[in-house]
N, C-alpha and C positions, 0 to 999 in steps of 0.2 A: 443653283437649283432652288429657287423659293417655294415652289409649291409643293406643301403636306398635304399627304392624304391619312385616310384612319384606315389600317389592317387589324380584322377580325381574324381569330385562330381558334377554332373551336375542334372538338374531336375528344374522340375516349380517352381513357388517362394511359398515361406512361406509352402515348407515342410520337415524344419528342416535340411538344408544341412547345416547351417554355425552351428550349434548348433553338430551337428556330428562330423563337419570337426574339432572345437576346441577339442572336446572330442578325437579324436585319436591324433591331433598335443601334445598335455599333454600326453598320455599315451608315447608314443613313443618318446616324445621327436623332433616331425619335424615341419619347419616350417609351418605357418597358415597362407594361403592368400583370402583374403576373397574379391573376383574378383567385387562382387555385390557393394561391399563398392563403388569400385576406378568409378565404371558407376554411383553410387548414387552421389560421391562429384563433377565428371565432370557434372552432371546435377543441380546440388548445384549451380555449376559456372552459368552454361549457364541461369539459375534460378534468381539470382542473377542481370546477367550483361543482361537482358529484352532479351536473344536469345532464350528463352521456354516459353510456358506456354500451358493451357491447349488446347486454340486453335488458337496458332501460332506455328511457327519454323522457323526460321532464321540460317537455316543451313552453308549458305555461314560464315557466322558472325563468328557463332560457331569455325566453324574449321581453319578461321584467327587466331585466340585468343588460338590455342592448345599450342602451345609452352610459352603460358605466365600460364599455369598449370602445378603445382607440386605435386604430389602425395607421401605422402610417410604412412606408419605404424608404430606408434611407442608403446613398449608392455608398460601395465600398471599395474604393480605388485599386487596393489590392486583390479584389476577386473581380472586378470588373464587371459589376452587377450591384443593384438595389437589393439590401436583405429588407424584411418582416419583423417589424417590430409591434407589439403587443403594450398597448399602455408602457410604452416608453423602454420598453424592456426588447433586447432582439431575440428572437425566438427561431428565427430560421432552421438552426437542426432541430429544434424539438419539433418543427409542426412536419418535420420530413420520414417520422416515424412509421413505423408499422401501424403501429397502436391508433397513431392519430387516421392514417389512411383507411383502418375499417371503420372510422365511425363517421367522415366528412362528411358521405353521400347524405347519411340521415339526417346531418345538422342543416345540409346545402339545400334539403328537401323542403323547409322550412320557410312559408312565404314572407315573414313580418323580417327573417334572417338577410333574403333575397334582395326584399325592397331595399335594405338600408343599406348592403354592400353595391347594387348597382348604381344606386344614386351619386356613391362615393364614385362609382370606375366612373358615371358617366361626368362626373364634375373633372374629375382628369383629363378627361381624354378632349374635352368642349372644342380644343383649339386644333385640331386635329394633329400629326404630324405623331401620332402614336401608335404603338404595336400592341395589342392587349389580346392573351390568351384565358379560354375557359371552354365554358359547354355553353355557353347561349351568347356570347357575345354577339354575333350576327345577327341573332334573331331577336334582342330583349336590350341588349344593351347598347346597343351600336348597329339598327337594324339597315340603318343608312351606309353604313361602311363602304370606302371605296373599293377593298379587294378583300373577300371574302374567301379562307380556305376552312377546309375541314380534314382534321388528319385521323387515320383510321390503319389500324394491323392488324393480326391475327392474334385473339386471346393468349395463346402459347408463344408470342415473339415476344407481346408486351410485357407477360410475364416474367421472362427469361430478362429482358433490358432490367426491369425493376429489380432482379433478385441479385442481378450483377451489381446494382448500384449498389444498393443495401450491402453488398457481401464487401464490396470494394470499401464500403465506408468503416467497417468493422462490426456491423449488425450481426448479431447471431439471428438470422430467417430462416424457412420451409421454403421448397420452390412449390410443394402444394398448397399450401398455405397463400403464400402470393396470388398464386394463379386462380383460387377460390376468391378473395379477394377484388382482383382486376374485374372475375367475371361478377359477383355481385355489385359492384359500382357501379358496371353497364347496365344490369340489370334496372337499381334504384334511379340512377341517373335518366335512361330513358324512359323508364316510365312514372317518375312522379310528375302532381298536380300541375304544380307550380314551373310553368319553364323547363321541359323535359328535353333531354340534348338530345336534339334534330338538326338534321344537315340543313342550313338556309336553301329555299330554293333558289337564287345567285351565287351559292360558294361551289368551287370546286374542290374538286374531292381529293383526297393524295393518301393512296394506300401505301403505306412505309415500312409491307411486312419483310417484302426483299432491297429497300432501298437505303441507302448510307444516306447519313446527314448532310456531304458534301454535295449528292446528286439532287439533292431533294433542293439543298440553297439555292444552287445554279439556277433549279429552272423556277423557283418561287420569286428570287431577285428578279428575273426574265419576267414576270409579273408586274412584280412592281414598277419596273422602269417602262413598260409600258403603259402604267398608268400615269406614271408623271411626264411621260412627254406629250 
């Protein structure tokens, strides 16, 4: 099977796109870019170097300071996945935090942010044969894409998955706190300026409030393989 195509995975947070998107990039063999990451470790930075917090934003600052950021992915045979690395440095559990998750939206909000992280997904993906999840990839990043999904739950499931992870990881969390959380992201997410996550008009849609991971592969691989025959 030589012909790649490019899969778009866009949809609200914490319902299961990067968990998908690894599952097909292993089946088939494409790359995995996991877009959430590169907006969590630029907010890592800005986190860091006092240009975020919960109720500031030093946006001039921020975007001074882009070109002294380096993103890259590198795979990790033992987890069977590409971690996040931050000017050279892996940072994968730090940008998985709480802390970092209320302030991404605002960083992500950020056009001068947007431009320089999509230019980087779209130089990746040029060759097609890639699986790239976020909130705009169908429509901004990859608007040509050959199979477009959008994945979407109900506030209180996505929640409940997030506070399991978290609690599973050894985080001390709120499940209200999360769930306040999940829903201000959708809120900032769909409606800022810049690139606001919208369902493509060509993606389909996959509500995954009652659906397992397994049934969801089944019939999105049944996608795919129909696009490459």
């Amino acid at each position: 099977m030589n012909k790649k195509i490019t899969i778009a995975i866009d949809g609200f947070s914490s319902t299961g796109k990067s968990t998908i998107a690894k599952l097909l990039a292993k089946k088939y063999n494409y790359i995995y870019v996991d877009t959430g990451a590169m907006y969590r470790a630029v907010t890592l930075f800005a986190k860091k170097n006092d240009f975020v917090s919960i109720d500031t934003l030093n946006k001039e600052g921020l975007i001074s300071s882009l070109n002294s950021i380096s993103l890259s992915f590198l795979f990790n045979e033992d987890l069977g996945f590409a971690e996040m690395y931050l000017n050279g440095k892996n940072v994968e559990k730090e940008i998985r935090t709480l802390e970092v998750s209320q302030l991404v939206s605002k960083v992500a909000a950020i056009s001068e942010v947007r431009k320089k992280l999509v230019a980087e997904q779209q130089e990746m993906g040029k060759e097609g044969g890639v699986v790239m999840d976020g909130r705009d990839i169908g429509t901004v990043v990859f608007p040509d894409a050959d199979l477009k999904l959008f994945m979407t739950a109900s506030a209180d499931k996505r929640a409940t998955r997030r506070y399991k992870e978290l609690i599973d990881r050894g985080d001390k969390v709120n499940f209200d706190e999360i769930l306040f959380n999940v829903q201000e992201r959708d809120r900032i997410d769909s409606t800022r300026e810049d690139s606001p996550l919208v369902k493509a008009n060509d993606a389909i849609e996959f509500d995954n409030s009652d659906m397992g991971i397994e049934e969801q592969f089944e019939r999105i691989c049944a996608l795919v393989d129909d696009k490459l025959s």
